[in-house]
N, C-alpha and C positions, 0 to 999 in steps of 0.2 A: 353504534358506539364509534365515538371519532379513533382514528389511529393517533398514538402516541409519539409524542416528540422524539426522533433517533438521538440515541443519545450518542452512534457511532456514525460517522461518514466515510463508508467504505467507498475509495474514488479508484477504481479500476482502469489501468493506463492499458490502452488495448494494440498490440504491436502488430493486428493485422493477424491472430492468431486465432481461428474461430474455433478448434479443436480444443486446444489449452485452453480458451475461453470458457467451455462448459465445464473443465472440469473446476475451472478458480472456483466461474461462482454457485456451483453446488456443493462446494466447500462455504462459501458467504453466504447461500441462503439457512444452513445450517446453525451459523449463529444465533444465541439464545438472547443478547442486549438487544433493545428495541435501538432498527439500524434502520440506516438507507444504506444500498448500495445502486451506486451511478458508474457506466463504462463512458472512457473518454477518447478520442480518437484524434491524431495528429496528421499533419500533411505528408507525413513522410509513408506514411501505411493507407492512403485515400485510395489505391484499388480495392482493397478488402474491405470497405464499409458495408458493400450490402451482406457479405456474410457473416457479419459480427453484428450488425443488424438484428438478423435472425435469429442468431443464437440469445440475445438480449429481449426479442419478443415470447423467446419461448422460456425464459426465467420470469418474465415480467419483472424488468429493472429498463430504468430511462438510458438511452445512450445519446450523449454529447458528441456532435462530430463540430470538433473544432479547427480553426485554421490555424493551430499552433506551429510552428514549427517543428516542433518534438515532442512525447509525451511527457515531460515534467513540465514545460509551459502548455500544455495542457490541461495538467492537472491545477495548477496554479488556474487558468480561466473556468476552471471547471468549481473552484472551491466556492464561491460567492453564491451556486446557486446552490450549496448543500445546507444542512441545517441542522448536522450532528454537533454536539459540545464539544467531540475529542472526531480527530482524524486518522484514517489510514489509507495507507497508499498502492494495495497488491497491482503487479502488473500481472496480463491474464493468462502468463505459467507460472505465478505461486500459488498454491493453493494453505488453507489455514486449517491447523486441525480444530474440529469443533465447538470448543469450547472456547478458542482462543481469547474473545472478545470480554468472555465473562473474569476468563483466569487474569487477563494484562488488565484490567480496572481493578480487580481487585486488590493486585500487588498496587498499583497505581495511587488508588483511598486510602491503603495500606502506609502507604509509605509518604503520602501527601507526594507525590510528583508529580510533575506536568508534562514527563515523558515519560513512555515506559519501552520497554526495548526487550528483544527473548532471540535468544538463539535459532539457526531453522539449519535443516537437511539441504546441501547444495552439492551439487552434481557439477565439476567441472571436465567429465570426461563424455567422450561421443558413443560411449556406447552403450546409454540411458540409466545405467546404475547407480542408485546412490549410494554412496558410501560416507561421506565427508560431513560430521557434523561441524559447519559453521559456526566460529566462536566470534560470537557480532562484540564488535568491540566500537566505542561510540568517536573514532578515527576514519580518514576517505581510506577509500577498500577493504574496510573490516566489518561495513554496516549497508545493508540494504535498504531502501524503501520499505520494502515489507515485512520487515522486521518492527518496524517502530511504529507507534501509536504516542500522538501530540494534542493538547490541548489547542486549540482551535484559534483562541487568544495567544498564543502561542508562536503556532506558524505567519510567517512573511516574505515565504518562497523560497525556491529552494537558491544557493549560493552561484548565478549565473559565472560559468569561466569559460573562455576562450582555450579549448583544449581537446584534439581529437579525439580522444575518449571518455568524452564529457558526462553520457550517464552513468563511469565507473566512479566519480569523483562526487558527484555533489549530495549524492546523500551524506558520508562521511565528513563531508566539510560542512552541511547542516546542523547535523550532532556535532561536531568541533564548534565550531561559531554559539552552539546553545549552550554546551556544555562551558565553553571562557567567561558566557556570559551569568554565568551560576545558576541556569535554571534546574533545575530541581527534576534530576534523572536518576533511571536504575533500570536494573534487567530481572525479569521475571524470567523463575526458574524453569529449565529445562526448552528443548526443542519444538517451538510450537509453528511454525512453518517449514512449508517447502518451497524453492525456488528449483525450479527445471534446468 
């Protein structure tokens, strides 16, 4: 029996973390939607490929090692060869609670959107506790990558800016840019990710 079309394309941004790596994606193989999940790797983390390698051979998931720049243009050269309907983007210390994928489609059919968005657990303290539930709000620094899930037809990369701290900006300014453009958004209830 052939494998079924993914209806998710989980594209996993890998920052050279092979520890947090295992734990994202035995959060992603738990997923119940028929998925793919793909790890993508950027210039800036190229000493760590052959250990995020390993960890990707021992989940059986394909790793892209590309010569992006950074991991959201990575992820961006990495979309074209997925083949889910809807996209998402964990980098490899978020991890997703299990059902995630079933629960954000649902709200998603639900509501007819072509984004769907949920709260997660963030930690912004050193001394690994979490405490902080994240209230993603679809604004730059209120919304993470791994929070949201896009229709496919949808995405056209994330909002490139000129700005030292460029990966705290462009997801929020993606969700801003979709949201002016009326596409058809909401947030599914409760906390369903974690970011490290």
């Amino acid at each position: 029996m052939g494998q079924r079309t993914p209806n998710v394309s989980f594209i996993v941004s890998s920052r050279g973390r092979p520890r947090e790596l295992i734990s994202c994606l035995a959060s992603l193989v738990l997923q119940d939607d028929p998925k793919e999940i793909v790890v993508c790797t950027a210039n800036e983390y190229r000493s760590m490929i052959p250990a995020v390698r390993k960890v990707c051979r021992q989940f059986k998931v394909r790793l892209i090692d590309t010569k992006s720049r950074n991991v959201y243009a990575a992820t961006e050269e990495v979309i074209p060869k997925t083949k889910g309907k809807w996209l998402c983007f964990p980098n490899d210390d978020c991890y997703l609670v299990p059902f995630y994928s079933r629960l954000m489609m649902r709200e998603a059919r639900k509501n007819k959107w072509d984004i769907v968005y949920c709260d997660c657990i963030y930690d912004p303290r050193m001394d690994g506790r979490y405490y902080q539930v994240y209230d993603v709000k679809p604004l730059a620094c209120r919304i993470d990558k791994i929070c949201i899930m896009i229709k496919r037809k949808r995405f056209n990369g994330f909002p490139h800016v000129t700005h030292p701290q460029y990966w705290v900006m462009c997801d929020g300014l993606l969700m801003q840019k979709l949201a002016d453009e009326n596409v058809p958004n909401g947030k599914c209830p409760g906390p369903m990710a974690v970011h490290n």
